[in-house]
N, C-alpha and C positions, 0 to 999 in steps of 0.2 A: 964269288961270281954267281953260283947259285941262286944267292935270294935277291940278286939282281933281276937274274932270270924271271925269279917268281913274281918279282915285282911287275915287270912289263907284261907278264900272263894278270897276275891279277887284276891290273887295269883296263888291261885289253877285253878278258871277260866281262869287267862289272858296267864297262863302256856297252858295250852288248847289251846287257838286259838294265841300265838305266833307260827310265821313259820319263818322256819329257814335262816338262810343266812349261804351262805359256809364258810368255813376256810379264804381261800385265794381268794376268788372273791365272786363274786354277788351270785353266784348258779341260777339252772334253778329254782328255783318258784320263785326268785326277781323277777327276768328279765322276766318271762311267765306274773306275775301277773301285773308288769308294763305295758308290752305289750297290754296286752289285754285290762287296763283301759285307755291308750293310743291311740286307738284306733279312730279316729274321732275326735282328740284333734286337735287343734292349736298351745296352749302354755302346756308343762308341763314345770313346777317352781321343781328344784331339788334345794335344801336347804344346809344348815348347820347351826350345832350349835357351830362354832367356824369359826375362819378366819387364825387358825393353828392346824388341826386336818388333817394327811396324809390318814385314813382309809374314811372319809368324802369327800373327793378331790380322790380320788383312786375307789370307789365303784361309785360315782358323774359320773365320766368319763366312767366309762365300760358301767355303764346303757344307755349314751348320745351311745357310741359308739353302741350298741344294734338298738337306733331309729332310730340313723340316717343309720347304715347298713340295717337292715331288715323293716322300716316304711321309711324309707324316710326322713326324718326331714332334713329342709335347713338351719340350723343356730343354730349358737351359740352364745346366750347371755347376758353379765355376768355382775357382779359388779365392772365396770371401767370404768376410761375414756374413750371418743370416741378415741381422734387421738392416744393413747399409743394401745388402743386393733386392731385399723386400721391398725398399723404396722405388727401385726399379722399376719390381713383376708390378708393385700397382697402376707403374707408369706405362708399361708396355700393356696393359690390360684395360687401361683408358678410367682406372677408379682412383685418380689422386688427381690433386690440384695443380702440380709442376706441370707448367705450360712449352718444356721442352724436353729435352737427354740431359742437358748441362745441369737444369735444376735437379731433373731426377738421379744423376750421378753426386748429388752436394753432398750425401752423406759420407761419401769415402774422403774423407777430411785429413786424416792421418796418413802419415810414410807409412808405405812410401802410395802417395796420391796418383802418380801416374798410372798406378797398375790396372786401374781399372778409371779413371779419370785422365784418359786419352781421346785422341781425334777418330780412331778406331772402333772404340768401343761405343762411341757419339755416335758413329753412322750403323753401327749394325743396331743398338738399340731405337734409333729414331727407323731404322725398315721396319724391326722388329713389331713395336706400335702400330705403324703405317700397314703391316700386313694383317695384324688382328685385327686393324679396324676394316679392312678393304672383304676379310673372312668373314665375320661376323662370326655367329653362332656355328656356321657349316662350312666344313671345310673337303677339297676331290669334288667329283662327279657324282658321288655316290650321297653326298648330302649328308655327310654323315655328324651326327651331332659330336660338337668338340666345343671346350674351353678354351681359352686364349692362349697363344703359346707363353710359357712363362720362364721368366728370370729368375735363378735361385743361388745362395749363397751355401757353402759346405762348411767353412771354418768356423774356429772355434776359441777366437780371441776376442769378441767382445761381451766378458761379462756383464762388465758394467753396464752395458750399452742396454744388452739384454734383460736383466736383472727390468731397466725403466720402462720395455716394451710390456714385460710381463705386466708389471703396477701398472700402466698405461692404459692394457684391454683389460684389466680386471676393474682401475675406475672405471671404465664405460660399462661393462656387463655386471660386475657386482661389488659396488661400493664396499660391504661388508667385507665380504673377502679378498677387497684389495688392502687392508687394514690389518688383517691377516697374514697376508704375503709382508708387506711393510715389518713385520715382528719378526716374521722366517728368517727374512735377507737381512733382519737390522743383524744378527750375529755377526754377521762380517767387522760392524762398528767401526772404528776408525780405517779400517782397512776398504770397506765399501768402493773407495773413489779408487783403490790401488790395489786389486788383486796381486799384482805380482809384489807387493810387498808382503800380502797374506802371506804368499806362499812362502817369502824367507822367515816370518816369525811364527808360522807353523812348523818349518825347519830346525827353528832355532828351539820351537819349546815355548816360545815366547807366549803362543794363541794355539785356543783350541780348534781344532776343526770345526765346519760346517756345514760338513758334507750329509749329515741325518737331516739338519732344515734344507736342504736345497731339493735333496729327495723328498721329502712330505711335501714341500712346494709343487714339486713336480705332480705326484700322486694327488694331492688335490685337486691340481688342472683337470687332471684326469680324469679323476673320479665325477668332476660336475661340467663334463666335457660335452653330454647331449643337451643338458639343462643351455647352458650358454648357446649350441647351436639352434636350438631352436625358438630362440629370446631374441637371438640378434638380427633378427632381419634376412636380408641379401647379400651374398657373399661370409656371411656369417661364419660357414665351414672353412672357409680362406682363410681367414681371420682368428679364429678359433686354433688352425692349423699352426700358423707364425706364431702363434703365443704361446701354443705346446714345443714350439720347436725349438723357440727360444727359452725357455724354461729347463729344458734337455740340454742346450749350451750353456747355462750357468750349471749344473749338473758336470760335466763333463769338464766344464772350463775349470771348476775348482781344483778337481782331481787331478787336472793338468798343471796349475798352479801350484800344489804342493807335491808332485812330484818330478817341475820342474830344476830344483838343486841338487835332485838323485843323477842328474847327466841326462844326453841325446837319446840315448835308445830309447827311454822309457817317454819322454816327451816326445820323440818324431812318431812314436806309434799308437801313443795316445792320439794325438793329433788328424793321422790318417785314418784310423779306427774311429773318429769321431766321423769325419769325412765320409766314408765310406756306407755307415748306419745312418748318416742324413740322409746322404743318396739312395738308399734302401726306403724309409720311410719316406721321404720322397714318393719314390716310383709306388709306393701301394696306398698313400694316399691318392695320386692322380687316377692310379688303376680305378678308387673306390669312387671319383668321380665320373671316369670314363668310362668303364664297366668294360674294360679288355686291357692287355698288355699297356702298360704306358711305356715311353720311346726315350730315352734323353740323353742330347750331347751334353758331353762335359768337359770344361778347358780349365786347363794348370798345368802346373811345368812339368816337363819329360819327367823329374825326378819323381811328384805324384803318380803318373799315368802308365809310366812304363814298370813292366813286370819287375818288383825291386829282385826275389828272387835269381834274377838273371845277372844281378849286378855287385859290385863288391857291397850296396849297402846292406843284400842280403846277409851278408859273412860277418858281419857289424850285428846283427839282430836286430834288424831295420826291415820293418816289413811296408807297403802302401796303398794305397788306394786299386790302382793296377793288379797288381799283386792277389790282394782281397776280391777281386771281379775276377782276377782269371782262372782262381782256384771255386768261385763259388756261380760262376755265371760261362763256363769256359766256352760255350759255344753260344753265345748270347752276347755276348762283346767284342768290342775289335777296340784296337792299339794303334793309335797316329801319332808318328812323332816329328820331330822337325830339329834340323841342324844346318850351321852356318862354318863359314873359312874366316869371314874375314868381313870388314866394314864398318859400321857404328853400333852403338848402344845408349839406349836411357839408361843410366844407374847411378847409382850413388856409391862415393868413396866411404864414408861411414854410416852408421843407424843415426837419422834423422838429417842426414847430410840433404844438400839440397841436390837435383836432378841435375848431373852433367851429360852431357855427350860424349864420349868413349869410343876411343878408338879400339875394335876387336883388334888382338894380338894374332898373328899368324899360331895354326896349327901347330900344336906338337910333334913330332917325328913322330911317324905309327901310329897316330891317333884315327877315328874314323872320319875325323872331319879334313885330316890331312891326307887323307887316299883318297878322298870324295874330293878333295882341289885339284886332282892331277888328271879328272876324269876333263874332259873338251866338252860336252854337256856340263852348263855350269846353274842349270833347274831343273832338278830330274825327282824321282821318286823310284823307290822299290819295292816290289810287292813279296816281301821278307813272306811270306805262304807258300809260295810258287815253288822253292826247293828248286833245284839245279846247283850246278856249279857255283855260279857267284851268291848265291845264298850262303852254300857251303865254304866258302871263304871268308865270308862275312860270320861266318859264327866262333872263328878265333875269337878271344877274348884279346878287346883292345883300350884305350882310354878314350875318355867320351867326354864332352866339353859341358859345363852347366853353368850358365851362367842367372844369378840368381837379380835381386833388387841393388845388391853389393857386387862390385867388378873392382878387381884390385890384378892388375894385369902384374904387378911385380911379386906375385907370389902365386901368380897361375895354377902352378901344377899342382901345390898344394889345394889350392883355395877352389878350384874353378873343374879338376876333373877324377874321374873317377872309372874304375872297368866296370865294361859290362860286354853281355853276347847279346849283338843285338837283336837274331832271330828270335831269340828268347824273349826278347824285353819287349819289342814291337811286331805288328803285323805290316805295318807299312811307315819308312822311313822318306820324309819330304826335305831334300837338301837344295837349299839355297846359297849359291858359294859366298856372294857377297849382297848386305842386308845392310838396312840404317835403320838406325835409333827411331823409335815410336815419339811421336810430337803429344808432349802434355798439355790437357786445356790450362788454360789457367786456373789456377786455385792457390787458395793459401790454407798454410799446413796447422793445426790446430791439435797439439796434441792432447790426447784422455790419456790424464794422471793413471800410471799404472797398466793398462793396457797395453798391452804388447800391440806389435806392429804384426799387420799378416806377413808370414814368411821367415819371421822370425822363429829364431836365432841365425839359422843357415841361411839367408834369403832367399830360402826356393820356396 
């Protein structure tokens, strides 16, 4: 009878201090209370608990649009690869040829395509463009000289992809030593088109490593890195940047590759550690352009953003991106997450399956997304900072719902959730009881031999 009791206290408190989110956007207390904790940030991390939920990608976008119009913010960056989200930043920056969002989204070719080749993503990047071009060079009252806001990718599965961007700007800036690069990467040799096949006959003993030519590739870049900047014209340092960055993801990608048949721990923290040091380079490149702080939103799934730390993946020896910002940046970021009851999903039943509709399964008992359904506000948000009571409630450790590009509702518990505290893991939680599935453009699915799919193996 007691934890009866507590039950109708706990909801009765957490009915108290949920604040509302609007019908059909954010509302001004999101967006005021974001703002304000926003404030002095560097990185805010905007989440999700799915990789096909439209109200999570829809509200995700109005807030970004929020910082970066009224704060300032120089960047956007998310859970993808570098050269497919580069096609993007050239497109939001008005320096590529695709004549819309649809063309400039064509490189995310591979499962799962929705994830970033949605109706969603269409409309925040065609503002996106639409607003650098309306800014120009100056953006506030103050005139203050800025670059284009830009589009960026963190992940770290496309070698192959990378490996040709590399060869790509070095035929343009230096014939010779794209000739060079071509002898580095040929090591790979038959493996080339199929890193993840390196990696099992690396495993096996089968092939040697590549890991010393990928590093001298790298270090070359480097080393003839003003040479090229000041050969190539305009936008040159842009350009110069994506091909050191991509260089650094075949770098990284390999080590990932041959240490992904040692198990999870070692590949999910390679992966975020890769994550984490883009986003880092990132921001002191933009700094070395802008000449002050640079600002940037970053979207991927709850499991990315939020403090792992705080949650069983910690206990695992699972550390992430979150995690990495909140122990190195602790007062310079903030933590947005977002969770659902019940409604639709884009996802898929297997890797490379095609995009269904999915119906969300009702909450777990005790789950937080099953105490968050019994609340009578069914769009609210919590500002997990504030402390009181219903904070202090919420910091029991409970299970937590993720659902990744894979949804397989008949093994839910297993597959789909995990503990966490969520004072710990977020600064601010945005619940939506009931959500639909994100609408995919059309596309057809094209896969690169060997290439891993983003989000893989876990689909987050």
């Amino acid at each position: 009878m007691a934890n009866i009791d507590f039950d109708y206290h706990l909801i009765d408190v957490l009915e108290q201090d949920a604040r509302p989110v609007a019908e059909y956007d954010a509302g001004r207390e999101l967006i005021r209370a974001v703002r304000e904790h926003a404030q002095g940030k560097k990185f805010v991390l905007i989440g999700e608990a799915s990789h096909g939920t439209a109200e999570f990608y829809r509200l995700r976008a109005e807030i970004t649009q929020h910082l970066i119009v009224e704060d300032g913010f120089d960047a956007v960056a998310v859970e993808a690869d570098w050269p497919d989200a580069y096609r993007v930043n050239r497109f939001v920056a008005g320096r590529s040829e695709d004549k819309d969002a649809d063309a400039a989204l064509s490189n995310f070719e591979r499962f799962p395509t929705w994830m970033w080749r949605n109706t969603e993503v269409f409309a925040f990047i065609t503002w996106l463009r639409n607003y650098n071009q309306e800014t120009g060079r100056y953006k506030h009252e103050q005139q203050e000289p800025a670059g284009s806001v830009g589009f960026y990718g963190l992940d770290l599965y496309s070698m192959t992809t990378s490996m040709r961007a590399v060869l790509a700007y070095l035929d343009k800036v230096d014939p010779e030593e794209a000739l060079a690069a071509w002898a580095r990467y040929g090591c790979f040799g038959q493996f080339i088109e199929n890193p993840q096949a390196y990696g099992y006959a690396i495993a096996s003993g089968r092939w040697d490593s590549c890991e010393q030519e990928v590093i001298a590739q790298l270090m070359q870049l480097q080393r003839k890195g003003r040479f090229y900047v000041e050969k190539d014209g305009a936008f040159a340092g842009n350009e110069y940047f994506s091909a050191q960055q991509n260089a650094e993801l075949v770098k990284n990608a390999e080590e990932y590759y041959r240490a992904m048949f040692r198990g999870r721990p070692n590949t999910w923290n390679l992966r975020d550690r890769h994550m984490f040091e883009t986003l880092e380079k990132l921001a002191s490149y933009l700094e070395g352009q802008l000449k002050r702080e640079a600002r940037i939103v970053v979207w991927a799934h709850n499991s990315h953003l939020g403090n792992a730390a705080a949650t069983e993946m910690g206990r695992r020896g699972e550390f992430n991106i979150g995690q990495l910002v909140t122990e190195k940046y602790r007062d310079k970021s903030l933590r947005i997450g977002f969770s659902t009851s019940r409604g639709t999903v884009t996802a898929a039943t297997d890797w490379d399956g095609p995009a269904e509709t999915k119906t969300v399964r009702e909450p777990l008992a005790g789950s937080y997304e099953e105490i968050f359904s019994q609340l009578e506000k069914k769009r609210f948000f919590f500002d997990l900072t504030a402390g009181g009571e219903a904070v202090g409630f919420l910091e029991e450790e409970r299970l937590q719902r993720a659902i990744g590009v894979i949804y397989r509702p008949e093994t839910e518990r297993m597959s789909h959730y995990f503990y966490a505290c969520l004072p710990r893991q977020f600064d601010f939680m945005i619940h939506i009881d009931k959500t639909g599935a994100l609408q995919p453009l059309p596309a057809f699915v094209h896969p690169r031999a060997g290439e891993l799919d983003e989000t893989y193996p876990s689909g987050l």
